[in-house]
C-alpha positions in Angstrom: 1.8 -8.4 -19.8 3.6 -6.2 -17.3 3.8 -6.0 -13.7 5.1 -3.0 -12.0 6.5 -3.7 -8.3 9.8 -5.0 -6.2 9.3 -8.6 -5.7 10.1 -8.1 -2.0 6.7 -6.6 -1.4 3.9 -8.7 -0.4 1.2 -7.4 -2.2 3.4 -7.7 -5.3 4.6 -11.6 -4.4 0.3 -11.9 -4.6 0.0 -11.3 -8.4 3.0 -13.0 -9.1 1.8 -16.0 -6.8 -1.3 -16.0 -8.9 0.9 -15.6 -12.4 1.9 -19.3 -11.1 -1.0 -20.5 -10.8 -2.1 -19.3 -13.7 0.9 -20.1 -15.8 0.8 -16.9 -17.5 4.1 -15.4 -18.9 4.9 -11.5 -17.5 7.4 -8.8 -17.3 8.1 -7.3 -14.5 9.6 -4.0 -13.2 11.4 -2.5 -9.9 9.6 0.2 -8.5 9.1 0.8 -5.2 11.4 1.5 -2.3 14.7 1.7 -3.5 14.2 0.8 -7.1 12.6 3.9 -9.2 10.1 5.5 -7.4 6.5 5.6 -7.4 6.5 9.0 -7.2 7.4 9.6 -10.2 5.0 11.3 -13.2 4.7 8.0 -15.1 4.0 6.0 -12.5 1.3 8.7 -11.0 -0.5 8.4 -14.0 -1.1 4.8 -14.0 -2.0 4.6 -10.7 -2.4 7.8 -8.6 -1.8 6.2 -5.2 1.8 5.7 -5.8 1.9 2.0 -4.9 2.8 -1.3 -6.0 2.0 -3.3 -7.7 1.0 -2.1 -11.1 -0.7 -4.6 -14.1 -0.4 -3.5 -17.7 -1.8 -6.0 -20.2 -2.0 -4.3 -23.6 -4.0 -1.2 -22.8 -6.0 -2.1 -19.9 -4.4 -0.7 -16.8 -5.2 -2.3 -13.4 -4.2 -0.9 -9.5 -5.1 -2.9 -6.1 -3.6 -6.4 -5.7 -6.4 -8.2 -5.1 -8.4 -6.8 -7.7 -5.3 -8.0 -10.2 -5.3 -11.2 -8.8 -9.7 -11.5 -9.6 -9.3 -10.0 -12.9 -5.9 -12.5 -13.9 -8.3 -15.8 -12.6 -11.4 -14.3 -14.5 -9.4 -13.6 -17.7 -8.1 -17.3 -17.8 -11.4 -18.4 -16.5 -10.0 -20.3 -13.8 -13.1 -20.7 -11.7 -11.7 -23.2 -8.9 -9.3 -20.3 -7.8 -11.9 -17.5 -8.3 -15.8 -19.6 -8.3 -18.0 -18.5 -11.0 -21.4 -19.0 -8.6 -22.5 -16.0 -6.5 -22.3 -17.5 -3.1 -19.1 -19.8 -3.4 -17.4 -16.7 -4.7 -18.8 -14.2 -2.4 -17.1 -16.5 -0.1 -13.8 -16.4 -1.9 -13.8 -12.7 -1.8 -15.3 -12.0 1.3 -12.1 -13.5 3.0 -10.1 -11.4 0.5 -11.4 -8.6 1.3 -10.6 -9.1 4.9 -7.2 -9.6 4.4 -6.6 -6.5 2.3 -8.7 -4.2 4.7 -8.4 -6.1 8.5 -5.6 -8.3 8.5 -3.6 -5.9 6.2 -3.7 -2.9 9.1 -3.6 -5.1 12.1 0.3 -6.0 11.6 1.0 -2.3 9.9 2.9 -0.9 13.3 4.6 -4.2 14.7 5.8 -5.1 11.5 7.4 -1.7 10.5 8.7 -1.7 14.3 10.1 -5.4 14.4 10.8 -6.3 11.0 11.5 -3.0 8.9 13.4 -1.7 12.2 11.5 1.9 11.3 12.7 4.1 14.1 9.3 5.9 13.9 8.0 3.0 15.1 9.9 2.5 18.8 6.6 3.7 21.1 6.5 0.3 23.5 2.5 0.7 24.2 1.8 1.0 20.3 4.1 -1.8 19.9 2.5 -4.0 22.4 -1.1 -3.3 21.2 0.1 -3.8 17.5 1.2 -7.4 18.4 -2.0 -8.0 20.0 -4.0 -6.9 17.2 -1.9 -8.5 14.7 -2.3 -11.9 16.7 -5.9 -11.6 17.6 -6.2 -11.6 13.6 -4.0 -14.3 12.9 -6.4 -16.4 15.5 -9.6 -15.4 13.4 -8.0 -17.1 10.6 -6.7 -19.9 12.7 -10.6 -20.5 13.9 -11.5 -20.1 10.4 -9.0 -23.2 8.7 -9.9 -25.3 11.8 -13.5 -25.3 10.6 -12.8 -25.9 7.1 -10.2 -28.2 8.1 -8.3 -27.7 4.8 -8.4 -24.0 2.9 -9.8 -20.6 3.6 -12.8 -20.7 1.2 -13.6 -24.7 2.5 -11.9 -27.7 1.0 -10.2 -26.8 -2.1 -7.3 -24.0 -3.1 -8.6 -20.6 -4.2 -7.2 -17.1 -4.5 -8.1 -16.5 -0.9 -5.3 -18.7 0.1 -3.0 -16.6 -2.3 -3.5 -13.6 -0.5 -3.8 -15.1 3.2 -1.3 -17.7 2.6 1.3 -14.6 2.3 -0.1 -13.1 5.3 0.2 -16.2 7.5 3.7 -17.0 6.4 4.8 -13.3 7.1 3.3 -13.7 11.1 5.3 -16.8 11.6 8.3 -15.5 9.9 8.0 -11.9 12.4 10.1 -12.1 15.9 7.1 -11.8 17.6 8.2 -14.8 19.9 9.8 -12.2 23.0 6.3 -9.7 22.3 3.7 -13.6 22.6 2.9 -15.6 20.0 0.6 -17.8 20.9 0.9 -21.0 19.5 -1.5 -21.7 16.6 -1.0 -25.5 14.9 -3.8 -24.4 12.5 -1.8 -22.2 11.0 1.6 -24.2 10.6 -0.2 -27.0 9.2 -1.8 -24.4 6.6 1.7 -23.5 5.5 2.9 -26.6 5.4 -0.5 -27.7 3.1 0.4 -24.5 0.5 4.1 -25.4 0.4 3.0 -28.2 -2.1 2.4 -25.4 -4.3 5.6 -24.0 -6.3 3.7 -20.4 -6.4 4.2 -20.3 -2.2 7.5 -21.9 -2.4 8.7 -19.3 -5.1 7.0 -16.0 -3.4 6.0 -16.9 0.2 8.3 -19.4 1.2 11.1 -17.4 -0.4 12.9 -15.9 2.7 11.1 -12.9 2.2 8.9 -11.3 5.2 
């Protein structure tokens, strides 16, 4: 099995979060932002949207994070990270789903201003709402773990912690402190629950936004 993507990107750091879990053995390959590019004919034809990451197991070809991350927990038939009854996984992916559509835009222009120091992201009033919107999102998971009181999906692990855990590690590793961050204990103690898991220590906890 193959994964295509530089292990500095997030969306990457998922599947091989979820390799971890999973203990499946993988290669994997830089592409992406200075490593070869995505650009490039070969890469185009397995995925035409020219981004990581990239999952080749024997001839099946597979694009979108967390659709990679679904179809590794299905294969292994790991059904306490992915559920195999309708509602407890609609649940599962629901909150997935947020995170790759919702929470995924809400941090695109402060983090490319405060992290990625993009100077075509300098505009102060974009800036300023893109904190906002990036914490008002954070807060809907906050709400969300305070309720369950332990995970995203309710009281046990599952791959919606995979792909949010990420998330909420990257807002409290962000300089957002000078632009207000509120203060969210729902979330620390969240990161501090997934560090017991060598997946988050190895590819959220890593030093890597």
């Amino acid at each position: 099995m193959k994964i295509l993507g530089k292990a500095s990107s997030i969306n990457v750091r998922k599947v091989l979060w979820t390799c971890t879990e999973l203990g499946l053995d993988y290669e994997r390959e830089d592409w992406g932002s200075g490593f070869a590019s995505t650009e490039a004919p070969e890469f185009l034809a397995l995925n035409p949207n020219a981004m990581v990451p990239v999952l080749i197991d024997a001839d099946f070809v597979l694009w979108e994070s967390n659709s990679i991350c679904r179809y590794l927990a299905a294969r292994e038939q790991r059904i306490d990270l992915l559920p195999a009854q309708p509602r407890e996984r609609a649940i599962v992916e629901q909150w997935m789903d947020w995170q790759a559509g919702e929470f995924n835009n809400s941090w695109r222009y402060a983090f490319m201003s405060l992290v990625r120091q993009s100077p075509a992201h300098r505009d102060p009033a974009l800036l300023s709402a893109g904190v906002a919107n990036w914490n008002r999102h954070v807060e809907i998971l906050a709400r969300r773990l305070a309720q369950t009181g332990a995970f995203v999906a309710g009281d046990t692990f599952s791959l919606a912690d995979v792909v949010l855990g990420l998330s909420a590690q990257r807002w409290l590793m962000a300089p957002l402190d000078a632009h207000g961050r509120p203060e969210l204990p729902a979330i620390a103690a969240y990161c501090e629950r997934l560090s017991e898991r060598p997946g988050f220590i190895a590819h959220g906890r890593n030093g890597m936004a």
